[in-house]
C-alpha positions in Angstrom: 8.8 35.2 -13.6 12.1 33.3 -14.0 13.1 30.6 -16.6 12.0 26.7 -15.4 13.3 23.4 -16.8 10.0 22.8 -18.5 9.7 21.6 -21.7 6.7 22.1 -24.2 5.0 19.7 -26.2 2.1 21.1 -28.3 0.9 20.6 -32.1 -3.1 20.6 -33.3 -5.4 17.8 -32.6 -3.7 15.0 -34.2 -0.2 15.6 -33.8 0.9 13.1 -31.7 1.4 14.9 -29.1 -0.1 12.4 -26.3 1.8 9.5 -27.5 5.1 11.2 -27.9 4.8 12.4 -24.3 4.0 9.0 -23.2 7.1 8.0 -24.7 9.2 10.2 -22.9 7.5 9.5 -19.5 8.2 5.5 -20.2 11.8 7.4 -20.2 11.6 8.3 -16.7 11.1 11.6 -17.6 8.5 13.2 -15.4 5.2 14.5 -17.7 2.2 16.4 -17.2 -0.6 15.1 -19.1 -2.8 17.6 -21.3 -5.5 19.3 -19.2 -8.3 19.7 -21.6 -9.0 15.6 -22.4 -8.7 14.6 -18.8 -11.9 17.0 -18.0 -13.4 16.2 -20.8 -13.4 12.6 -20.1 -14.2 13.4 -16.5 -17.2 15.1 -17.5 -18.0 12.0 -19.7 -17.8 9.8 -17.2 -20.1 11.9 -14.7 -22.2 11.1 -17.8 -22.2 14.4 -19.8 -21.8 13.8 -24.0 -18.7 15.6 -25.3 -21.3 18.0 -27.0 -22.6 19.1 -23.5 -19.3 19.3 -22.0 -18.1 21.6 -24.6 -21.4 23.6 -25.5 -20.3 26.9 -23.2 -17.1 27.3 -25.6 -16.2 30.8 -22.5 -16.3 28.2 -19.8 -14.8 24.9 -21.5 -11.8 27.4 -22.5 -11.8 29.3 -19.2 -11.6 25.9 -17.1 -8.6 24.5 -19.0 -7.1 27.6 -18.5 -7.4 27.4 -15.1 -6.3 24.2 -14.7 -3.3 24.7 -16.4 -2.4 27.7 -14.2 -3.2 25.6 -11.0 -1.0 22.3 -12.1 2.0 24.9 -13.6 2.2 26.7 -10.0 2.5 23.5 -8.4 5.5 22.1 -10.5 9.3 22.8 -9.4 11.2 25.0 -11.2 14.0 22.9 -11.3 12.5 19.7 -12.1 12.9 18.8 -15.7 9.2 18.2 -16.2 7.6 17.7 -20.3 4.2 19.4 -20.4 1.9 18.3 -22.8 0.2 21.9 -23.7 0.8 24.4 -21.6 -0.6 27.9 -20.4 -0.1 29.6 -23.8 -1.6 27.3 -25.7 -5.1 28.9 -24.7 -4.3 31.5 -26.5 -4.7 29.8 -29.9 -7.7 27.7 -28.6 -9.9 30.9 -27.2 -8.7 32.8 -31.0 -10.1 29.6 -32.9 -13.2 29.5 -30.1 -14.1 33.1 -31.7 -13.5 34.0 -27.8 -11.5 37.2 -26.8 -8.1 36.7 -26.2 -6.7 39.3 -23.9 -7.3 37.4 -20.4 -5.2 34.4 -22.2 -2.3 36.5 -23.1 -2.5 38.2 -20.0 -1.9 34.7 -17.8 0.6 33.0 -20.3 4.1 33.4 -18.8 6.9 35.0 -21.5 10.3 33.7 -20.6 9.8 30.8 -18.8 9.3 27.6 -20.7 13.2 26.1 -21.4 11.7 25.1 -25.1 8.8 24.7 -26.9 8.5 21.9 -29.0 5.3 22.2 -32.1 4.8 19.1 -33.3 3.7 18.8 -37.1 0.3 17.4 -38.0 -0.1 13.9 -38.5 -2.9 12.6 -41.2 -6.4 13.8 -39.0 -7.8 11.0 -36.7 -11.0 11.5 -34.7 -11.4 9.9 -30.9 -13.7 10.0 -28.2 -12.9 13.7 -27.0 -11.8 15.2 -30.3 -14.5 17.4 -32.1 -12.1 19.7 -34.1 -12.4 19.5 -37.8 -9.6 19.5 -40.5 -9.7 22.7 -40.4 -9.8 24.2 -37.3 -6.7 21.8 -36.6 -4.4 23.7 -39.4 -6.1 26.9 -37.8 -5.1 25.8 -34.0 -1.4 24.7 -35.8 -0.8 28.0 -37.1 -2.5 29.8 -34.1 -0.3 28.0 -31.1 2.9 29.1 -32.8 2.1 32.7 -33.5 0.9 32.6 -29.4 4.4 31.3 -28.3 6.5 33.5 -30.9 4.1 36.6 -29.3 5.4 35.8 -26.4 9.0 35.7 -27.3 9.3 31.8 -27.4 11.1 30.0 -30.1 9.2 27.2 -31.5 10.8 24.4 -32.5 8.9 22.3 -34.9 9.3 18.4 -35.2 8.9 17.0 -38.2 6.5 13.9 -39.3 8.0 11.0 -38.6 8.7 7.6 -36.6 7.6 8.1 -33.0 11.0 6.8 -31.8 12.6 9.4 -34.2 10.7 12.1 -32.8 11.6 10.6 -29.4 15.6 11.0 -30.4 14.8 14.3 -32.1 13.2 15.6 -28.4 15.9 14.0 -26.3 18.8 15.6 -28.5 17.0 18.8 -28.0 16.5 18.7 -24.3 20.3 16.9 -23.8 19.4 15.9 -20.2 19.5 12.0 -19.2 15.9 10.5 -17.9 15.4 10.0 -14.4 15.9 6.3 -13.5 
Protein backbone atom coordinates (compact mmCIF):
# COMPACT_ATOMS: atom_id res chain seq x y z
CA UNK A 1 0.00 0.00 0.00
CA UNK A 2 1.81 3.22 -0.95
CA UNK A 3 1.65 6.65 0.78
CA UNK A 4 -1.51 9.01 -0.59
CA UNK A 5 -1.83 12.81 -0.20
CA UNK A 6 -4.68 12.28 2.34
CA UNK A 7 -4.95 14.00 5.27
CA UNK A 8 -6.67 12.95 8.64
CA UNK A 9 -9.06 14.72 10.62
CA UNK A 10 -10.26 12.78 13.70
CA UNK A 11 -10.83 13.73 17.53
CA UNK A 12 -13.96 12.20 19.87
CA UNK A 13 -17.47 13.26 19.45
CA UNK A 14 -17.29 16.91 20.04
CA UNK A 15 -14.10 17.90 18.71
CA UNK A 16 -14.85 19.90 16.03
CA UNK A 17 -13.99 17.95 13.68
CA UNK A 18 -17.07 18.49 11.13
CA UNK A 19 -16.79 22.14 11.30
CA UNK A 20 -13.05 22.36 10.87
CA UNK A 21 -13.36 20.17 7.76
CA UNK A 22 -15.98 22.42 6.49
CA UNK A 23 -13.67 25.08 6.84
CA UNK A 24 -11.08 23.69 4.84
CA UNK A 25 -13.49 22.54 2.04
CA UNK A 26 -14.84 26.44 1.89
CA UNK A 27 -10.90 26.55 1.08
CA UNK A 28 -11.22 24.69 -2.08
CA UNK A 29 -9.80 21.94 -0.52
CA UNK A 30 -11.53 18.74 -1.61
CA UNK A 31 -13.08 16.79 1.75
CA UNK A 32 -14.69 13.64 2.48
CA UNK A 33 -17.40 13.96 4.96
CA UNK A 34 -17.50 11.51 8.04
CA UNK A 35 -19.27 8.21 7.13
CA UNK A 36 -20.92 7.23 10.25
CA UNK A 37 -23.51 10.55 10.60
CA UNK A 38 -24.39 10.50 6.98
CA UNK A 39 -26.00 6.73 7.59
CA UNK A 40 -27.13 7.55 10.59
CA UNK A 41 -29.16 10.40 9.34
CA UNK A 42 -30.08 8.32 6.29
CA UNK A 43 -31.46 5.78 8.40
CA UNK A 44 -33.40 8.62 10.25
CA UNK A 45 -34.79 9.83 7.48
CA UNK A 46 -36.07 6.26 6.15
CA UNK A 47 -37.67 6.87 9.61
CA UNK A 48 -35.63 4.67 11.98
CA UNK A 49 -34.80 6.57 15.70
CA UNK A 50 -31.01 6.87 16.28
CA UNK A 51 -31.67 4.16 18.99
CA UNK A 52 -32.80 1.58 16.28
CA UNK A 53 -30.21 2.60 13.89
CA UNK A 54 -27.54 1.86 16.35
CA UNK A 55 -29.05 -1.02 18.45
CA UNK A 56 -26.80 -3.91 16.53
CA UNK A 57 -23.56 -2.09 17.90
CA UNK A 58 -21.50 -5.45 15.21
CA UNK A 59 -23.42 -4.13 12.29
CA UNK A 60 -23.62 -0.16 12.98
CA UNK A 61 -19.59 -0.59 13.39
CA UNK A 62 -19.23 -3.13 10.57
CA UNK A 63 -21.20 -0.82 7.97
CA UNK A 64 -19.14 2.34 8.71
CA UNK A 65 -16.32 0.35 8.23
CA UNK A 66 -17.25 -0.67 5.11
CA UNK A 67 -18.16 2.44 3.91
CA UNK A 68 -15.12 3.88 4.65
CA UNK A 69 -13.20 1.18 2.75
CA UNK A 70 -15.46 1.65 -0.35
CA UNK A 71 -15.14 5.76 -0.41
CA UNK A 72 -11.06 5.43 0.48
CA UNK A 73 -10.60 2.96 -2.72
CA UNK A 74 -12.39 5.35 -4.75
CA UNK A 75 -10.19 8.49 -3.91
CA UNK A 76 -6.88 9.33 -5.97
CA UNK A 77 -3.80 8.90 -4.50
CA UNK A 78 -2.50 11.99 -5.60
CA UNK A 79 -5.31 14.25 -4.91
CA UNK A 80 -4.82 16.20 -1.75
CA UNK A 81 -8.10 15.07 -0.26
CA UNK A 82 -8.96 15.91 4.01
CA UNK A 83 -10.92 12.97 5.37
CA UNK A 84 -12.96 13.50 8.14
CA UNK A 85 -12.28 9.92 10.02
CA UNK A 86 -10.86 7.56 8.25
CA UNK A 87 -10.46 3.61 8.15
CA UNK A 88 -8.52 3.41 11.41
CA UNK A 89 -10.60 5.15 13.30
CA UNK A 90 -12.87 1.91 13.69
CA UNK A 91 -10.50 0.54 15.46
CA UNK A 92 -11.10 2.78 18.54
CA UNK A 93 -14.90 2.78 17.95
CA UNK A 94 -15.32 -1.32 17.74
CA UNK A 95 -12.66 -1.30 21.29
CA UNK A 96 -15.19 1.30 22.93
CA UNK A 97 -18.30 -0.81 21.23
CA UNK A 98 -16.92 -3.89 23.59
CA UNK A 99 -16.63 -5.37 19.84
CA UNK A 100 -13.42 -7.46 18.85
CA UNK A 101 -11.02 -5.60 17.12
CA UNK A 102 -8.87 -7.85 14.94
CA UNK A 103 -10.99 -7.46 11.57
CA UNK A 104 -10.50 -3.49 12.18
CA UNK A 105 -6.79 -3.63 12.49
CA UNK A 106 -6.69 -6.04 9.86
CA UNK A 107 -8.38 -3.44 7.09
CA UNK A 108 -6.74 -0.11 8.43
CA UNK A 109 -3.99 0.72 5.99
CA UNK A 110 -0.27 1.45 7.95
CA UNK A 111 1.67 3.89 5.86
CA UNK A 112 -0.55 5.57 3.86
CA UNK A 113 -2.29 8.53 5.31
CA UNK A 114 0.31 11.79 4.62
CA UNK A 115 -0.87 13.03 8.41
CA UNK A 116 -3.10 12.49 10.88
CA UNK A 117 -4.47 15.30 12.60
CA UNK A 118 -6.37 14.48 16.43
CA UNK A 119 -8.22 17.15 17.26
CA UNK A 120 -8.58 17.98 21.17
CA UNK A 121 -12.03 17.83 22.85
CA UNK A 122 -14.04 20.69 22.87
CA UNK A 123 -16.60 21.20 26.09
CA UNK A 124 -19.28 17.97 25.22
CA UNK A 125 -22.36 19.03 23.08
CA UNK A 126 -25.07 16.58 22.14
CA UNK A 127 -26.97 16.59 18.51
CA UNK A 128 -29.30 14.66 16.66
CA UNK A 129 -26.94 11.62 15.82
CA UNK A 130 -24.61 11.87 18.87
CA UNK A 131 -25.33 9.26 21.73
CA UNK A 132 -21.83 9.03 23.25
CA UNK A 133 -21.50 10.12 26.73
CA UNK A 134 -18.72 12.18 28.40
CA UNK A 135 -17.09 9.43 28.91
CA UNK A 136 -16.98 7.26 26.22
CA UNK A 137 -15.82 10.50 24.31
CA UNK A 138 -12.34 10.70 26.55
CA UNK A 139 -12.40 6.83 25.97
CA UNK A 140 -12.79 7.17 21.90
CA UNK A 141 -9.94 10.25 22.34
CA UNK A 142 -7.50 8.16 23.88
CA UNK A 143 -8.60 5.01 21.84
CA UNK A 144 -8.13 6.68 18.07
CA UNK A 145 -4.63 7.80 18.90
CA UNK A 146 -3.25 4.54 20.30
CA UNK A 147 -5.07 2.97 16.84
CA UNK A 148 -3.10 5.34 14.58
CA UNK A 149 0.30 5.21 16.75
CA UNK A 150 -0.38 1.03 16.43
CA UNK A 151 -0.26 1.45 13.13
CA UNK A 152 2.94 3.45 12.85
CA UNK A 153 1.11 6.98 12.32
CA UNK A 154 2.20 10.02 14.06
CA UNK A 155 -0.60 11.88 15.52
CA UNK A 156 -0.60 15.30 15.52
CA UNK A 157 -2.79 16.83 18.07
CA UNK A 158 -4.44 20.35 17.57
CA UNK A 159 -5.04 22.20 20.40
CA UNK A 160 -8.44 23.99 21.61
CA UNK A 161 -8.84 26.92 20.11
CA UNK A 162 -10.41 29.50 17.51
CA UNK A 163 -11.72 27.62 14.45
CA UNK A 164 -9.78 29.98 12.17
CA UNK A 165 -6.65 29.12 14.33
CA UNK A 166 -7.03 25.65 14.02
CA UNK A 167 -7.66 26.31 10.24
CA UNK A 168 -4.01 28.10 10.10
CA UNK A 169 -2.58 25.48 12.40
CA UNK A 170 -3.92 22.60 9.64
CA UNK A 171 -2.90 24.65 6.60
CA UNK A 172 0.71 25.26 7.99
CA UNK A 173 0.88 21.60 8.59
CA UNK A 174 -0.29 20.40 5.20
CA UNK A 175 1.85 23.53 3.34
CA UNK A 176 -0.13 22.94 0.03
CA UNK A 177 -2.25 25.97 -1.52
CA UNK A 178 -6.33 25.18 -1.87
CA UNK A 179 -7.59 24.40 -5.07
CA UNK A 180 -9.24 27.50 -6.62
Amino acid sequence: MSETNWYVVTGAPSSGKTTLVRELEKLGYRVAHEVARAHIEQQMDQGKTLEEVRADKRSFENSILNAKIAIEADLSEDEVIILDRAIPDSIAYFEVAGLDTKGAIEKSPRDRYKKVFLLDRLPYQTDHVRIEDIQTAVSLDQGLEQSYRMLGYDVIRVAVMPIEDRTKFILKEIDIPPKS
